[in-house]
Every structure is written in structure tokens, then in C-alpha cells.
Residue frames as a rotation matrix with the C-alpha (Angstrom) as fourth column:
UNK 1
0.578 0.816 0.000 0.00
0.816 -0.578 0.000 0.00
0.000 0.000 -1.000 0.00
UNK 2
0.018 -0.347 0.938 1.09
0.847 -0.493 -0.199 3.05
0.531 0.798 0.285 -1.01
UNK 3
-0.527 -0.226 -0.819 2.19
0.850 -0.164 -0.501 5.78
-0.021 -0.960 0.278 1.42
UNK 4
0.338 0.466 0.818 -0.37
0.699 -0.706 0.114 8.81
0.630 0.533 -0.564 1.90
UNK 5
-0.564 -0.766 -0.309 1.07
0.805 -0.424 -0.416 12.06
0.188 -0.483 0.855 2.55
UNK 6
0.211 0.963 -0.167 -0.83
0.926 -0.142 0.350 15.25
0.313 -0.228 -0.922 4.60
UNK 7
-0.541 -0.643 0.542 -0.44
0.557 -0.757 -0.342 18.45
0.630 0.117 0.768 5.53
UNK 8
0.355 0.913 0.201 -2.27
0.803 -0.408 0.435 20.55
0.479 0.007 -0.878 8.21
UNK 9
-0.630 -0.618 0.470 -2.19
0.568 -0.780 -0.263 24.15
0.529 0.101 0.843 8.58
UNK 10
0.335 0.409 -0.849 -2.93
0.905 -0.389 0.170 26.60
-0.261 -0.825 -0.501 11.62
UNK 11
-0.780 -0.447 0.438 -2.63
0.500 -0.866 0.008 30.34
0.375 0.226 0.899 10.86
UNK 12
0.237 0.784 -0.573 -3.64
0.924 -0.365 -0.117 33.24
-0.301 -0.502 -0.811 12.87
UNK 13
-0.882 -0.385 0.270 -3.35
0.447 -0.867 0.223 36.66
0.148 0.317 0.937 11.78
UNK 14
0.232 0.582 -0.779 -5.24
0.836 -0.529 -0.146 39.69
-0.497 -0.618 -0.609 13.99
UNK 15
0.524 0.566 0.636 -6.30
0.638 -0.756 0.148 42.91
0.564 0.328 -0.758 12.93
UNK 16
0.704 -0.562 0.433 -3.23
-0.686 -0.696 0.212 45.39
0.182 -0.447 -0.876 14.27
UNK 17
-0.636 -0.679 -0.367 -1.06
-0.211 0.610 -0.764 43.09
0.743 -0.408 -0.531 16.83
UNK 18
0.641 0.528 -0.557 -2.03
0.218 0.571 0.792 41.01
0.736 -0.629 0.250 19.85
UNK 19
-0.354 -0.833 0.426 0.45
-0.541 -0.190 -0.820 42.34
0.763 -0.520 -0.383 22.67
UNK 20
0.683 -0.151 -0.714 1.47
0.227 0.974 0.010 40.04
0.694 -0.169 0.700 25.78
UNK 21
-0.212 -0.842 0.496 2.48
-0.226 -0.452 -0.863 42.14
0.951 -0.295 -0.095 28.41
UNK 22
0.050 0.269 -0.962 2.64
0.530 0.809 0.254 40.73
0.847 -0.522 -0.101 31.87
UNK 23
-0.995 -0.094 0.030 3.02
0.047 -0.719 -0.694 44.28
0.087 -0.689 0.720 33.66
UNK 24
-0.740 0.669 -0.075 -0.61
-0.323 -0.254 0.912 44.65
0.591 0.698 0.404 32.48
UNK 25
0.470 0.539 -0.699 -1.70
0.011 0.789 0.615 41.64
0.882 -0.297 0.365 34.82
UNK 26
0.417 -0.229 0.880 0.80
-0.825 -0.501 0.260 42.88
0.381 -0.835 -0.398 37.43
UNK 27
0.966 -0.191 0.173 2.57
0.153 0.965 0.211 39.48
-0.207 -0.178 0.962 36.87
UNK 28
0.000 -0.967 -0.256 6.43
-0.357 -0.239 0.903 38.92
-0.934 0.091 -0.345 36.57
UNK 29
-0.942 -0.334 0.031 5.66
-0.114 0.405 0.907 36.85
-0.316 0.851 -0.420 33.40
UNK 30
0.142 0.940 -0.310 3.00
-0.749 -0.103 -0.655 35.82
-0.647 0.325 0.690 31.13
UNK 31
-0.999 0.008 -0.031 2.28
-0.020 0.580 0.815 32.77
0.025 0.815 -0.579 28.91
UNK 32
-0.159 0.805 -0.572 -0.41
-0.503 -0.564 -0.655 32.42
-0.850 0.184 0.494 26.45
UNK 33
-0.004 0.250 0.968 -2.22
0.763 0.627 -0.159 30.13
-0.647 0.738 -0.194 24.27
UNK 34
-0.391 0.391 -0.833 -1.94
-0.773 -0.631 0.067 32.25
-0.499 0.670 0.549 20.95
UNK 35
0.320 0.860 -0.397 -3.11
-0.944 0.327 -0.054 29.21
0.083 0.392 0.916 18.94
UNK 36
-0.575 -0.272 0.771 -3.55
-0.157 0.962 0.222 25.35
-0.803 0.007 -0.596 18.68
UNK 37
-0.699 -0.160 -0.697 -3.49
-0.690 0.408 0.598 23.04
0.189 0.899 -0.396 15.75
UNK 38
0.327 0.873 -0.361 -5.79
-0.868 0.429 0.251 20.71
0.374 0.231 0.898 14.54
UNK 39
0.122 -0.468 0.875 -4.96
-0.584 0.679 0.444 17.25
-0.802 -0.566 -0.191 16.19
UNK 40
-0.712 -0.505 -0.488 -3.32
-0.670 0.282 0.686 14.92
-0.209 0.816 -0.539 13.71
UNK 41
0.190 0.886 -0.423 -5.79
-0.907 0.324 0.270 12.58
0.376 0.332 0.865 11.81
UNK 42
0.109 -0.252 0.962 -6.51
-0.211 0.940 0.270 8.83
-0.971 -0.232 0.050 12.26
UNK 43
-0.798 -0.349 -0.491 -5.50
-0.594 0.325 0.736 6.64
-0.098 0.879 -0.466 9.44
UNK 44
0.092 0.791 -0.604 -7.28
-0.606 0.526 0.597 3.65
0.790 0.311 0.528 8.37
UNK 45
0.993 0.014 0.115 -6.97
-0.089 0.723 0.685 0.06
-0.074 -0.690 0.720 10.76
UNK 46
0.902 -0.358 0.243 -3.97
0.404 0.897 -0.178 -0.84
-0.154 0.259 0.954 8.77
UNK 47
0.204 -0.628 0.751 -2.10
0.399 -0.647 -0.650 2.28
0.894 0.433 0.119 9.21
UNK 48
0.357 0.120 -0.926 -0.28
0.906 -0.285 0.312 4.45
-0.227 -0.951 -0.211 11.28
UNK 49
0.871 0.188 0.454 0.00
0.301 -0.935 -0.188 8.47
0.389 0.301 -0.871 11.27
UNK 50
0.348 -0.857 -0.379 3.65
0.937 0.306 0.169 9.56
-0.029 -0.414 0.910 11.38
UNK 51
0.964 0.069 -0.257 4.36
-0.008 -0.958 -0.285 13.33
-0.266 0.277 -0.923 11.53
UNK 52
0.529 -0.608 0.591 7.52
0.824 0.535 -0.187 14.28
-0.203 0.586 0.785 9.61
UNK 53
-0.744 -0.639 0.194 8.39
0.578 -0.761 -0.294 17.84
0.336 -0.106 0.936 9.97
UNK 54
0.444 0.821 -0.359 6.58
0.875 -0.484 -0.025 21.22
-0.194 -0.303 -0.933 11.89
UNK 55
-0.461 -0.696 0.551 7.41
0.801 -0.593 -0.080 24.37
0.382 0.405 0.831 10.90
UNK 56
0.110 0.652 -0.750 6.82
0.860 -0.440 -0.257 27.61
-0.498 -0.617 -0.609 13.00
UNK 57
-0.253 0.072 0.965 5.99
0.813 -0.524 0.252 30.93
0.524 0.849 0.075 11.31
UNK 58
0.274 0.306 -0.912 5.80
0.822 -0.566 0.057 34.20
-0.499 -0.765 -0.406 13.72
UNK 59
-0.185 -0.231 0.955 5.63
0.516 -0.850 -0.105 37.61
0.836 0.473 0.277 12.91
UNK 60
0.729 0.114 -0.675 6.52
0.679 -0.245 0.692 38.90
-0.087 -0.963 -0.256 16.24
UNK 61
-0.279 -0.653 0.704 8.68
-0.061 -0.719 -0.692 41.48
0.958 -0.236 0.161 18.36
UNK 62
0.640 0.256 -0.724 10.26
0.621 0.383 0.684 41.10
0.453 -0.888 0.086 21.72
UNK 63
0.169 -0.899 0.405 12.62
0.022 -0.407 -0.913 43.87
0.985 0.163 -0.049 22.53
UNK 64
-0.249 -0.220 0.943 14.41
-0.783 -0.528 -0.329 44.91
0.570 -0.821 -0.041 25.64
UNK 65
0.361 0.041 -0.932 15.43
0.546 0.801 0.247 41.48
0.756 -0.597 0.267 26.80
UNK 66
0.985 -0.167 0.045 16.49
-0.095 -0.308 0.947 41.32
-0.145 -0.937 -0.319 30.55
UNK 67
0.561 -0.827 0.027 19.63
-0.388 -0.292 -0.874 42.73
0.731 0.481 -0.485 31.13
UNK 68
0.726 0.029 -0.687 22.15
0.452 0.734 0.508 40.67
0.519 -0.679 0.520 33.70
UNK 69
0.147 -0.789 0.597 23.88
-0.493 -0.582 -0.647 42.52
0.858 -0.199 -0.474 36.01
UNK 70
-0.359 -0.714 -0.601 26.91
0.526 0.377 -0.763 41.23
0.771 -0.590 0.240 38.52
UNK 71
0.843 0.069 -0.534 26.75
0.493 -0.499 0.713 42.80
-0.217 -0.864 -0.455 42.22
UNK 72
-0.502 -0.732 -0.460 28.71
0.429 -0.673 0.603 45.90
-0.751 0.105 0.652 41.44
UNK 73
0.388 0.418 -0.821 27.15
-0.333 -0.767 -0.548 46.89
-0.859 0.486 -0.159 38.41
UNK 74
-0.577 -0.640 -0.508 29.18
-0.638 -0.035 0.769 45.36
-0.510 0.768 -0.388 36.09
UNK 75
0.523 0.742 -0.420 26.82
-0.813 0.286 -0.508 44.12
-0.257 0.607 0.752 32.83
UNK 76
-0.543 -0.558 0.628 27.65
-0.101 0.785 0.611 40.26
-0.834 0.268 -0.482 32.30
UNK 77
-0.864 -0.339 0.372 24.83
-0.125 0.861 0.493 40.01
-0.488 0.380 -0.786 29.45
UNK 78
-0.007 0.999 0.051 21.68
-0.969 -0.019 0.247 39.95
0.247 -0.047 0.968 27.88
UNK 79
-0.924 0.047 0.379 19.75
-0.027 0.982 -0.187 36.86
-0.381 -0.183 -0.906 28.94
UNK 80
-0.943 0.170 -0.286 17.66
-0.303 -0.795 0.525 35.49
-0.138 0.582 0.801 26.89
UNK 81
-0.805 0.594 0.007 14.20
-0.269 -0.354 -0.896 35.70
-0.529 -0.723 0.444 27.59
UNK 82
-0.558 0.569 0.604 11.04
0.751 0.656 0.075 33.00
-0.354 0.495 -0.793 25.69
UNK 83
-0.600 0.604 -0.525 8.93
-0.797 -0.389 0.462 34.66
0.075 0.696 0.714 22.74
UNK 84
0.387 0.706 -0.594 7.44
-0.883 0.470 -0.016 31.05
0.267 0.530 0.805 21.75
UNK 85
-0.739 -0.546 0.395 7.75
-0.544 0.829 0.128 27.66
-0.398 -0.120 -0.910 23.20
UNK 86
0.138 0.756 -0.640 5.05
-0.603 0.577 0.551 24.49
0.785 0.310 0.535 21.93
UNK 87
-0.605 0.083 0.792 3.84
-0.528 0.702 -0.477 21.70
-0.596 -0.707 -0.381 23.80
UNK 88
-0.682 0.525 -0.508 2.30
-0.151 0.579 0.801 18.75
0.715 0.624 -0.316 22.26
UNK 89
-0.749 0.220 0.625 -1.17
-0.624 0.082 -0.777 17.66
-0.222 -0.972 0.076 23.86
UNK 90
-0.999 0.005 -0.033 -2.90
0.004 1.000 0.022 14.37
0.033 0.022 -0.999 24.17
UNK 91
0.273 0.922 0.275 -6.80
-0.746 0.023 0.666 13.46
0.607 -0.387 0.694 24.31
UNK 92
-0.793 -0.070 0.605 -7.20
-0.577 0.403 -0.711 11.61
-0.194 -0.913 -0.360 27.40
UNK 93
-0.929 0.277 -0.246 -8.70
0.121 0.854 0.506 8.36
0.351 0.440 -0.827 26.75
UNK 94
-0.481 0.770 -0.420 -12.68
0.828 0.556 0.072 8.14
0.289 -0.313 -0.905 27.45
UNK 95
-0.148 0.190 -0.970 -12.98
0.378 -0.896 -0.233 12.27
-0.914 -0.401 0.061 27.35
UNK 96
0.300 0.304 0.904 -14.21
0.946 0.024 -0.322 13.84
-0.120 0.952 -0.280 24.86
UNK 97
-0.820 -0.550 0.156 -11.69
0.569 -0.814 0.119 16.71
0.062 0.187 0.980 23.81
UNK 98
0.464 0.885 0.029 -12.85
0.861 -0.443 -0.250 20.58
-0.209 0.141 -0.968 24.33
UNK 99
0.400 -0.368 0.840 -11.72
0.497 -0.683 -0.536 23.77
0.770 0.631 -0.090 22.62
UNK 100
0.109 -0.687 -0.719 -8.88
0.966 -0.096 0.239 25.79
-0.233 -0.721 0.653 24.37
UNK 101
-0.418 -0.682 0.600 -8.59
0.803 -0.587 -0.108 28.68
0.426 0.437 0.793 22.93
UNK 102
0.457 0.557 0.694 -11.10
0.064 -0.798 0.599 30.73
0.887 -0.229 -0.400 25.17
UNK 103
0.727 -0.278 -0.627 -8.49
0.668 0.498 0.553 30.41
0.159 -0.821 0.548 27.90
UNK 104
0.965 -0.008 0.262 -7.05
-0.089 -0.950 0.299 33.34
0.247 -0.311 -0.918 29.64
UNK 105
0.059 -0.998 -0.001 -3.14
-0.001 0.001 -1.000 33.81
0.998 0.059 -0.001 29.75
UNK 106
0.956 -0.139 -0.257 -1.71
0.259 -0.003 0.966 32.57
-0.135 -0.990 0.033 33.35
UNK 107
0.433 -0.895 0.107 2.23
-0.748 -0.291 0.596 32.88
-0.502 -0.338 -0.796 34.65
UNK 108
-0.542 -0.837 0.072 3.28
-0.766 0.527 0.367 29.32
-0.345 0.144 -0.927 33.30
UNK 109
-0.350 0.813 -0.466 1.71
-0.834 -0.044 0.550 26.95
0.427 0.581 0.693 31.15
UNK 110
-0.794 0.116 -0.596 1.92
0.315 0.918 -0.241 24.44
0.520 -0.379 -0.766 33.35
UNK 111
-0.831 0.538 0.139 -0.50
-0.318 -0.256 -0.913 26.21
-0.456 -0.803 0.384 35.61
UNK 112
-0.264 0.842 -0.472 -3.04
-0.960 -0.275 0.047 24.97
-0.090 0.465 0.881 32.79
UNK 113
-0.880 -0.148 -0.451 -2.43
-0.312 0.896 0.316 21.63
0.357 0.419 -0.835 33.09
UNK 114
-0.907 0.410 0.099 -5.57
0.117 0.470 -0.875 21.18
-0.405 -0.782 -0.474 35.40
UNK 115
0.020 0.872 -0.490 -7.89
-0.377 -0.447 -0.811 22.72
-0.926 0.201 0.320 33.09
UNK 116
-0.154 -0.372 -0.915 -6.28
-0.866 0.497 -0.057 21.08
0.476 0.784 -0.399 29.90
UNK 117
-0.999 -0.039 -0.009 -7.32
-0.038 0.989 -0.140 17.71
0.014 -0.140 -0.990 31.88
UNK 118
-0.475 0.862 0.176 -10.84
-0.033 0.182 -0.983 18.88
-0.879 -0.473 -0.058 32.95
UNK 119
0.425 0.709 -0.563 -11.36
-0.543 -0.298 -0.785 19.54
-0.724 0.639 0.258 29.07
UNK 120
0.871 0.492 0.016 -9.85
-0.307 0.569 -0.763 16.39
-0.384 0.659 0.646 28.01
UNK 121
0.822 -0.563 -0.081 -6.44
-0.071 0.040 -0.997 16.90
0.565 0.825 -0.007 27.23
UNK 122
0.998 0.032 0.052 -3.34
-0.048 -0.113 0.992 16.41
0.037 -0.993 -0.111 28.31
UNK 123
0.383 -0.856 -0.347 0.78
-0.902 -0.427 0.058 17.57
-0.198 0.291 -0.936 28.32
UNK 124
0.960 -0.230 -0.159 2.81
0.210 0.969 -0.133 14.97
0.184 0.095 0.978 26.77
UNK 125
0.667 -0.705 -0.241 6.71
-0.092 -0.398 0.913 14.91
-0.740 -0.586 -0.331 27.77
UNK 126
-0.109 -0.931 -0.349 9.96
-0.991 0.131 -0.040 14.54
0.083 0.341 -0.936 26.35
UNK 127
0.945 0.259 -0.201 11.31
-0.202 0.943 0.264 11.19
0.258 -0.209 0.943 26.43
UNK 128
0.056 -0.995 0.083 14.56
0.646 -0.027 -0.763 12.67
0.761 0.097 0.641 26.95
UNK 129
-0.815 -0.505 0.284 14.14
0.017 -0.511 -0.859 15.15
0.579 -0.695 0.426 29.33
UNK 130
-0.316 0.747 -0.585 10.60
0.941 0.328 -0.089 14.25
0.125 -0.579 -0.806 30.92
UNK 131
-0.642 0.288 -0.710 9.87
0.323 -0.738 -0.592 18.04
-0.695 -0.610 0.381 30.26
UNK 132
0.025 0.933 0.360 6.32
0.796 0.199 -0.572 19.42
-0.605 0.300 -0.737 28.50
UNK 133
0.913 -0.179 -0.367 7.98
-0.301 -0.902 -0.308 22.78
-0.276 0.392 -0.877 26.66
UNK 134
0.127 -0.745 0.655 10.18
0.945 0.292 0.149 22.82
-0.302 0.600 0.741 23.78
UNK 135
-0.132 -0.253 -0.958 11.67
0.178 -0.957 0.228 26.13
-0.975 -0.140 0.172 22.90
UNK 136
0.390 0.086 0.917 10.94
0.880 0.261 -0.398 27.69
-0.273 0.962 0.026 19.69
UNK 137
-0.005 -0.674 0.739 12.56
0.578 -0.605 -0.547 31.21
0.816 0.425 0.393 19.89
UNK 138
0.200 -0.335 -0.921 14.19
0.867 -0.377 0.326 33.20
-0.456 -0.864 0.215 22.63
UNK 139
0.949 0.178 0.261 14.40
0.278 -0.865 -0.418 36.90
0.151 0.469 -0.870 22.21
UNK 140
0.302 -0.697 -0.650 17.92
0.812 -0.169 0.558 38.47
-0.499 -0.697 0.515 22.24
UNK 141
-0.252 -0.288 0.924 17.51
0.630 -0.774 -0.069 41.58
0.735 0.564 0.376 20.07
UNK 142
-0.336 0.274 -0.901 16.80
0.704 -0.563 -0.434 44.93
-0.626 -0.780 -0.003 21.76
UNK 143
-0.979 0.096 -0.181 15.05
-0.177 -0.841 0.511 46.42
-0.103 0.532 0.840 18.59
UNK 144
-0.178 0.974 0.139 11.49
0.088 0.157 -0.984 47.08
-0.980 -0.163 -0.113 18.38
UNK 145
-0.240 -0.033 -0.970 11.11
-0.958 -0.153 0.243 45.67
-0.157 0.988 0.006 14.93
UNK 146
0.649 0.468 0.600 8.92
-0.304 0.882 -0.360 42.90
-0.698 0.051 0.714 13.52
UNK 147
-0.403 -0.459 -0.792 10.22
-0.915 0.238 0.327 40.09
0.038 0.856 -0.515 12.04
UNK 148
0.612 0.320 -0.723 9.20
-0.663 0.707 -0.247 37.23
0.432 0.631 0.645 10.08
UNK 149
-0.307 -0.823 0.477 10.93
-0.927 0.372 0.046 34.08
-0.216 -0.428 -0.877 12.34
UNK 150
0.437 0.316 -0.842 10.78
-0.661 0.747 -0.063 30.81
0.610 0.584 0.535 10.58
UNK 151
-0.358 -0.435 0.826 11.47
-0.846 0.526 -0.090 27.61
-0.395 -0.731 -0.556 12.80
UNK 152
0.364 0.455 -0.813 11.83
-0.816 0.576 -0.043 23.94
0.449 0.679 0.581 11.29
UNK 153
-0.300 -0.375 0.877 11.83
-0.771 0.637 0.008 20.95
-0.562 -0.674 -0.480 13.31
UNK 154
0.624 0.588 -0.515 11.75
-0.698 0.716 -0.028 17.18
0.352 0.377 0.857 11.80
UNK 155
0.837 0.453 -0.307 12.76
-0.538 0.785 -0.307 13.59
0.101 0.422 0.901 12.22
UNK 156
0.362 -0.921 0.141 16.33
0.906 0.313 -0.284 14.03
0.217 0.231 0.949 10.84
UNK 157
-0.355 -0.759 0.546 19.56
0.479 -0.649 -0.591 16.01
0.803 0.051 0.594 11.16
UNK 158
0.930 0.190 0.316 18.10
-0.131 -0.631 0.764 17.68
0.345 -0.752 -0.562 14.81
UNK 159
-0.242 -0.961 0.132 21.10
0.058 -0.150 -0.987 18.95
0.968 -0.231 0.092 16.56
UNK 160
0.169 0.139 -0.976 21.57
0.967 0.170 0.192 18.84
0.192 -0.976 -0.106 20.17
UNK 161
-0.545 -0.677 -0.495 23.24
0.815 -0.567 -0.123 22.17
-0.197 -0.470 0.860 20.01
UNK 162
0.371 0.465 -0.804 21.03
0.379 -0.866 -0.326 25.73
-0.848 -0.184 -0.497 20.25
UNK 163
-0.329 -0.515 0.792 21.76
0.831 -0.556 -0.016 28.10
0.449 0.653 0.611 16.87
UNK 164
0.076 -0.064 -0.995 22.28
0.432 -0.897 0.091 31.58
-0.899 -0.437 -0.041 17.50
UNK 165
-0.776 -0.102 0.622 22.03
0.627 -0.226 0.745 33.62
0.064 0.969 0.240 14.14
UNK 166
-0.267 0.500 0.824 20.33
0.006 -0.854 0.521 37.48
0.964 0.144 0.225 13.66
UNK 167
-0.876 0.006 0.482 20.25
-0.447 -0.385 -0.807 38.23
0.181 -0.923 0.340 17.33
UNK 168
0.286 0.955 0.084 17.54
-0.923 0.251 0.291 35.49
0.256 -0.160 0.953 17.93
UNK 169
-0.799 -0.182 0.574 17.67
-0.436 0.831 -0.344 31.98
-0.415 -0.525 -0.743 20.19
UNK 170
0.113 0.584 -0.804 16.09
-0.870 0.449 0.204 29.00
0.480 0.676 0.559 18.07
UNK 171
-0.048 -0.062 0.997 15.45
-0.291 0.956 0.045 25.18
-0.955 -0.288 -0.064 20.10
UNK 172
-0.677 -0.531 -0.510 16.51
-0.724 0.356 0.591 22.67
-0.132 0.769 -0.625 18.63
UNK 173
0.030 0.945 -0.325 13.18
-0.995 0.060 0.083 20.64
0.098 0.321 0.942 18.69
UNK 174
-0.952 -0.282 0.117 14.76
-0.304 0.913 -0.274 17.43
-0.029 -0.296 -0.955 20.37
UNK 175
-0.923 0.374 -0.086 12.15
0.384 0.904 -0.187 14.58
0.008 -0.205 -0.979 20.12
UNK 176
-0.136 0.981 -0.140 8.90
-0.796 -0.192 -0.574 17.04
-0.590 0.033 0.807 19.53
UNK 177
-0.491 0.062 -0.869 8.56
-0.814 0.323 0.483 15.62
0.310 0.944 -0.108 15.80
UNK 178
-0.608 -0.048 -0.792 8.65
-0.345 0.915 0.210 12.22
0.715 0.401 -0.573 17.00
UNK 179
-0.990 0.049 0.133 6.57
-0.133 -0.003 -0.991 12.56
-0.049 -0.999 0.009 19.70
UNK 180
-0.598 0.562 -0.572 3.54
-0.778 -0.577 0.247 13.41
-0.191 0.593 0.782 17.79
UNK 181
-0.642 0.577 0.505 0.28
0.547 0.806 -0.225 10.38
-0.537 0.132 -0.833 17.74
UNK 182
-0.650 0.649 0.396 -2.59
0.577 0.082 0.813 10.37
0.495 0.756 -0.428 16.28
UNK 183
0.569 0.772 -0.282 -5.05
0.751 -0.349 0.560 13.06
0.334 -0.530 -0.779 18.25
UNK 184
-0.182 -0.577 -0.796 -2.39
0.886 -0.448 0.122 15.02
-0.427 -0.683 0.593 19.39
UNK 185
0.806 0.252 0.536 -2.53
0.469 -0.824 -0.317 18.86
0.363 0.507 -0.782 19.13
UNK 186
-0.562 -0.826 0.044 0.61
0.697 -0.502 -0.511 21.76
0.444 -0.257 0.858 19.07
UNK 187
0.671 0.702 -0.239 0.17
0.734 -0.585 0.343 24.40
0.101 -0.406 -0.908 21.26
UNK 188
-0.093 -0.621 0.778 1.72
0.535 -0.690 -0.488 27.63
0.840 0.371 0.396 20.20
UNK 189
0.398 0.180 -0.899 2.78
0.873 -0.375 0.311 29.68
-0.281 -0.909 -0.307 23.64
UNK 190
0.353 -0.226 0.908 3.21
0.423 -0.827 -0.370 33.01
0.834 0.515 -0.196 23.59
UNK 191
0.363 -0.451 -0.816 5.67
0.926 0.268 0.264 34.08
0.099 -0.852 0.515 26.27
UNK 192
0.009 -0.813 0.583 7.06
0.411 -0.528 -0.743 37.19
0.912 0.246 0.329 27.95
UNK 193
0.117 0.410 -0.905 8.28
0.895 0.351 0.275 38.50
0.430 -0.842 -0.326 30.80
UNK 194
0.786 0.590 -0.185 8.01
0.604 -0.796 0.031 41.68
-0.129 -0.137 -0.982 32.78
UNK 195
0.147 -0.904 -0.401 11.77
0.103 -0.390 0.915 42.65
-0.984 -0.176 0.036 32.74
UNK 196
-0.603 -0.304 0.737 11.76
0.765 0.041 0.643 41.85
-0.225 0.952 0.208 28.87
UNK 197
-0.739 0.597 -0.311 8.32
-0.658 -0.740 0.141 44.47
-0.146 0.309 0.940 28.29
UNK 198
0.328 0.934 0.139 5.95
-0.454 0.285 -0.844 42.56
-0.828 0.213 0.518 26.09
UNK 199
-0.719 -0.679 0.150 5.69
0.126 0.085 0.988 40.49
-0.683 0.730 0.024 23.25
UNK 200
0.280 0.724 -0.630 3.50
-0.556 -0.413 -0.722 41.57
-0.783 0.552 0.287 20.20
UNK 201
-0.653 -0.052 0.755 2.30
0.389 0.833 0.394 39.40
-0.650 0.551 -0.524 17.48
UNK 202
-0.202 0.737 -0.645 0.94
-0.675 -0.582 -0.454 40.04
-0.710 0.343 0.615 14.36
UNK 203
0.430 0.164 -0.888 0.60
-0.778 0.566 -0.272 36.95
0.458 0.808 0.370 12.41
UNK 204
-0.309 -0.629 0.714 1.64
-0.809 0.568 0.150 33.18
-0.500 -0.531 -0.684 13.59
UNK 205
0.380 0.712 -0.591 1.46
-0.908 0.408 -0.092 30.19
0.176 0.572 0.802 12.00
UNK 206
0.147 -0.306 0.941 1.87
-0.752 0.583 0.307 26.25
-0.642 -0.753 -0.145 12.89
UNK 207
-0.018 0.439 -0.898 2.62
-1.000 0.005 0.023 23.79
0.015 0.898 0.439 9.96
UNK 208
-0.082 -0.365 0.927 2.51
-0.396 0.866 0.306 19.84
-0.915 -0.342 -0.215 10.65
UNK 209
-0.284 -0.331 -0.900 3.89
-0.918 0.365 0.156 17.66
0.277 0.871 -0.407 7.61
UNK 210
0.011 0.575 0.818 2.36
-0.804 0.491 -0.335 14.22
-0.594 -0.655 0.467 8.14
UNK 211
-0.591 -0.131 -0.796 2.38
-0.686 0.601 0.410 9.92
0.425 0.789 -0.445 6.68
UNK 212
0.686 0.394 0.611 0.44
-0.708 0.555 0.436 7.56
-0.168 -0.732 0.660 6.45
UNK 213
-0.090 -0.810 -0.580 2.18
-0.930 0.277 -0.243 4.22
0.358 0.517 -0.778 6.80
UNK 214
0.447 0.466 -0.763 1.57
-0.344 0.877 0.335 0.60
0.826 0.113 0.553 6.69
UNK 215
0.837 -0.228 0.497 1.93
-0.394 0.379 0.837 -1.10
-0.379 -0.897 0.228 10.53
């Protein structure tokens, strides 16, 4: 049987920008569903659904990461400070999934994990590091200026090692890819914190490359 290949696209794009500022809420930080993907499909009996590459797509600005100062004063650094991380999330067996997206931004996304169970769903981990957040870009510019940040994770060739390249921090997407069943949804976070300002979005998008393939 003949492999079948799929494609499914999330895209959000708001009228102005969506800003993400955790002074606002009088919080040190702020994370935020900006959007989740459709959950991958089921095959037939005789198949099984293999994702094969995700690609993030942001049209964001984080400036005025936090700046690290020594006792004395002396500046060791910028440090840099989450725009966008994903999490992958499970239906929970004998629940009938429910829509997330009318959920209010808390401090950490774990803090949803109790409501993401009561409506069905639930964080899957690493298998390498047994944690529920993969980075997808760290701010380390200090210009207020959108850009267009493209992030590709698949299968092959993942490095262990962090790229650094146009004043921006990219994960390396250890074990998402393969993590990925049938039902699962991505959950784009939107992330800043109060020392960094805000982050502002004006477009985001989530692509998931998908196979079937014969047990």
C-alpha cells in the first residue's frame, strides 16, 4: 500500500497586533495560548499516522530582553528571555476533547495543566528530558522591529546544540517531531516576561507535515 502524505495548517493573523504584556496583569511573566493546531488525523486500521516535519511561522517582536547585572554593576549580558515555546497535547482516553482557545493567559503553562485535563487533554513529555515545553525562539535583540521568524523541526539532522544567528535563540526541537500520535494537538505559547516588556504578534502560524504508513 502506497504511502499517503498530509499536511495541516494553523494560521492566525489579527487585525493590528495582539500584545502580551505581563506588567498589564501585574505578573512577573505571562504565557499564552496564541493558537492550537488541529490534532493529527486517524489513518485507516492498517495504518499508522507519522508526523515528519513542523514548521513555526511568527511575525513577532520582543525587545528589551532582561539585562544581567553582577553585584557591582558590572553588565555580564543579555539573557535570553522566551517569545514562543510548543507543547504537544494528548486526548485523554474516554474524554471527549474541548476547545482551548477561550483560555485566559496565566504565569506558566503548566498552571493549565488542570484545566487542559478537565477539558480532556493532556501535556505529553519529552522522552529525553521528561519536560512538556520545547523552545521555539528566545528573544535576544533589543530592537522594536517585527520580524518574520521561521522555525523547522523534523525527524532528521536535529542537533543537540542551540543556533544563534540574527540576534535570535532558536530550540533545537529534540524529540517534539517524533513525539507526535494520532489526536495530538501543538500548542503555540506566547511568552514574555516583565523585565523583557511585552511580546507583540501580528501573524503566527503552525505547519505539521504528516504519513500515512503501513503497521
Amino acid at each position: 500500500m502506497k504511502n499517503t502524505r498530509g499536511t495541516i495548517v494553523c494560521h492566525r493573523e489579527d487585525d493590528g497586533e495582539v500584545v502580551y504584556d505581563p506588567e498589564q496583569a501585574l505578573w512577573q511573566k505571562i504565557a499564552a495560548i496564541h493558537l492550537v493546531s488541529p490534532p493529527l488525523p486517524a489513518p485507516s486500521p492498517d495504518q499508522l499516522v507519522k508526523a515528519r516535519r513542523v514548521t513555526f511561522l511568527m511575525h513577532s517582536t520582543s525587545p528589551v530582553p532582561q539585562l544581567d547585572y553582577q553585584h557591582g554593576g558590572a553588565l555580564l549580558g543579555f539573557v535570553p528571555s522566551p517569545s514562543f515555546e510548543a507543547s504537544i497535547l494528548r486526548p485523554i482516553l474516554k474524554k471527549r476533547p474541548k476547545d482551548l482557545s477561550d483560555l485566559a493567559p496565566r504565569t506558566e503553562p503548566l498552571d493549565f495543566e488542570g484545566e487542559f485535563r478537565e477539558r480532556g487533554w493532556e501535556f505529553v513529555a519529552n522522552p529525553a528530558t521528561g519536560e512538556t515545553l520545547w523552545k521555539v525562539q528566545h528573544n535576544l535583540a533589543t530592537r522594536d522591529e517585527y520580524t518574520w521568524y521561521r522555525i523547522c523541526w523534523t525527524t532528521e539532522d536535529i542537533s543537540p546544540n542551540e543556533q544563534f544567528k540574527s540576534g535570535r535563540a532558536i530550540g533545537d526541537g529534540s524529540r517534539f517531531v517524533e513525539s507526535l500520535k494520532q489526536g495530538d494537538c501543538i500548542v503555540l505559547w506566547a511568552r514574555a516576561m516583565s523585565s523583557q516588556g511585552y511580546t507583540k504578534v501580528k501573524a503566527a502560524s503552525v505547519v505539521i507535515e504528516y504519513e500515512f504508513v503501513a503497521e
